[in-house]
C-alpha positions as CSV (number, residue, x, y, z in Angstrom):
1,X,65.7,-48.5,37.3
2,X,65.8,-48.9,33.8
3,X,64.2,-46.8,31.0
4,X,60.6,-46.9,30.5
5,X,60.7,-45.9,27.0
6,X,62.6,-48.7,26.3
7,X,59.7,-51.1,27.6
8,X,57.6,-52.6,24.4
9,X,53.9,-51.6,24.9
10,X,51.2,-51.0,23.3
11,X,52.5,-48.0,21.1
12,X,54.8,-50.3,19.4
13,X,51.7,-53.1,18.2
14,X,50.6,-53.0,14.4
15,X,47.2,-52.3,13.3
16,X,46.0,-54.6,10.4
17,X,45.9,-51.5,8.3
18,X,49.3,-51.0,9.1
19,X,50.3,-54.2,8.3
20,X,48.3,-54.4,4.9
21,X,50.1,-54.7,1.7
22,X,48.4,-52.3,-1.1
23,X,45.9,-54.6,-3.0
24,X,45.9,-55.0,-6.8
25,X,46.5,-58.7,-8.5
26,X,49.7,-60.9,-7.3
27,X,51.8,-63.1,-9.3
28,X,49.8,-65.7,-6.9
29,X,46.8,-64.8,-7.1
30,X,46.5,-64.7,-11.0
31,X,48.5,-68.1,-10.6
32,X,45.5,-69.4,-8.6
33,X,43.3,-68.3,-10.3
34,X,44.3,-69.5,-13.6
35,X,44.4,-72.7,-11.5
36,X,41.2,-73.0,-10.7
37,X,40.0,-71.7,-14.4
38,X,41.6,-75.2,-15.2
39,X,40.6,-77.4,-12.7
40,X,36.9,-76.2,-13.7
41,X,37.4,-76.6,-17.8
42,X,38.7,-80.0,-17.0
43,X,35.8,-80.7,-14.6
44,X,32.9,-79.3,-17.2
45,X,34.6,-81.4,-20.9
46,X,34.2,-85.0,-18.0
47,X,30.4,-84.3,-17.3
48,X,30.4,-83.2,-21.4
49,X,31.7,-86.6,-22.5
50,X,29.7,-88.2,-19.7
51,X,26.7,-86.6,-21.2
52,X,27.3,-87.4,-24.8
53,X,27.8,-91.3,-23.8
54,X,24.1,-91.1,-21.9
55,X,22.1,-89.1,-25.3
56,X,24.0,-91.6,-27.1
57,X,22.7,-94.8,-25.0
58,X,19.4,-93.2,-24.8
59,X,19.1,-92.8,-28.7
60,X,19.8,-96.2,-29.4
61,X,17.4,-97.6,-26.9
62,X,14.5,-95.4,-29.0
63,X,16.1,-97.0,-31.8
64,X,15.3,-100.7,-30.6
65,X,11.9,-99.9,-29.3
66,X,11.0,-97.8,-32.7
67,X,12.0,-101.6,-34.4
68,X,10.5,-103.7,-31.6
69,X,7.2,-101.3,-32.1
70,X,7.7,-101.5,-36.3
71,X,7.6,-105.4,-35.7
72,X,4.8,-106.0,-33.7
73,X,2.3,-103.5,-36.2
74,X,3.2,-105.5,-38.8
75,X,2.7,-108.8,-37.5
76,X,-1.0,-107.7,-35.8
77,X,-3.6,-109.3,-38.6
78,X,-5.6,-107.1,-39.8
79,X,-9.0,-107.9,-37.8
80,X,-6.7,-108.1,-35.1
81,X,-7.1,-106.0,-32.1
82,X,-4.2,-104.2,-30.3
83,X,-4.5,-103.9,-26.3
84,X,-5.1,-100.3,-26.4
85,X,-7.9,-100.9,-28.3
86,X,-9.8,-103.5,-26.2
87,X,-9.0,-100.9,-23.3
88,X,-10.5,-98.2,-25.6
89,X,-13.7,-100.7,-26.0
90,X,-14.0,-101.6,-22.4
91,X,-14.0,-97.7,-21.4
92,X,-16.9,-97.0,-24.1
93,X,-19.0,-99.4,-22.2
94,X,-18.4,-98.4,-18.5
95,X,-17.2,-101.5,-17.5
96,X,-13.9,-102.9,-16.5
97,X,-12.8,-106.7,-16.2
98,X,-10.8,-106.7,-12.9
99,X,-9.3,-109.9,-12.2
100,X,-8.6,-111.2,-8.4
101,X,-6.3,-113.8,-7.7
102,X,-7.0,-115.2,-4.2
């Protein structure tokens, strides 16, 4: 018969404590980390620039309607009525024109 001390049982299994490695910051770890650090600065200056182009398309499309708008008040004569102003008028009295096209 051979020795049953020999034999591999469960005595000879490691715990995960046992098997841990003391914890403080790796090489790797501060390696990923820094990683990551870039992979999000990179990330945040795209939607930046991305962001910049929109304010800038939106600006110049308040530019053209503040001319399209500076155009039109000037060329309204002066006895002229503007469309908010017949709506204005048509409120005062309580009636509305509705028009139905059948």
């Amino acid at each position: 018969m051979s020795n049953i001390n020999k034999v591999k049982g469960v005595h000879s299994i490691k715990t995960l404590n046992a098997g841990k490695k003391p914890s403080g910051s790796t090489k790797d770890t501060d390696n990923i980390e820094l990683y990551m650090l870039k992979i999000e600065k990179k990330r945040l200056r795209k939607e930046q620039s991305r962001l910049k182009e929109h304010l800038e398309r939106i600006e110049e499309r308040l530019k053209e309607i503040d001319s399209l708008l500076g155009e039109t008040e000037n060329n309204i004569a002066p006895g002229q009525k503007t469309e908010n102003e017949e709506k204005n008028e048509q409120n005062k009295t309580g009636f509305n024109k509705i028009f139905m096209e059948y």
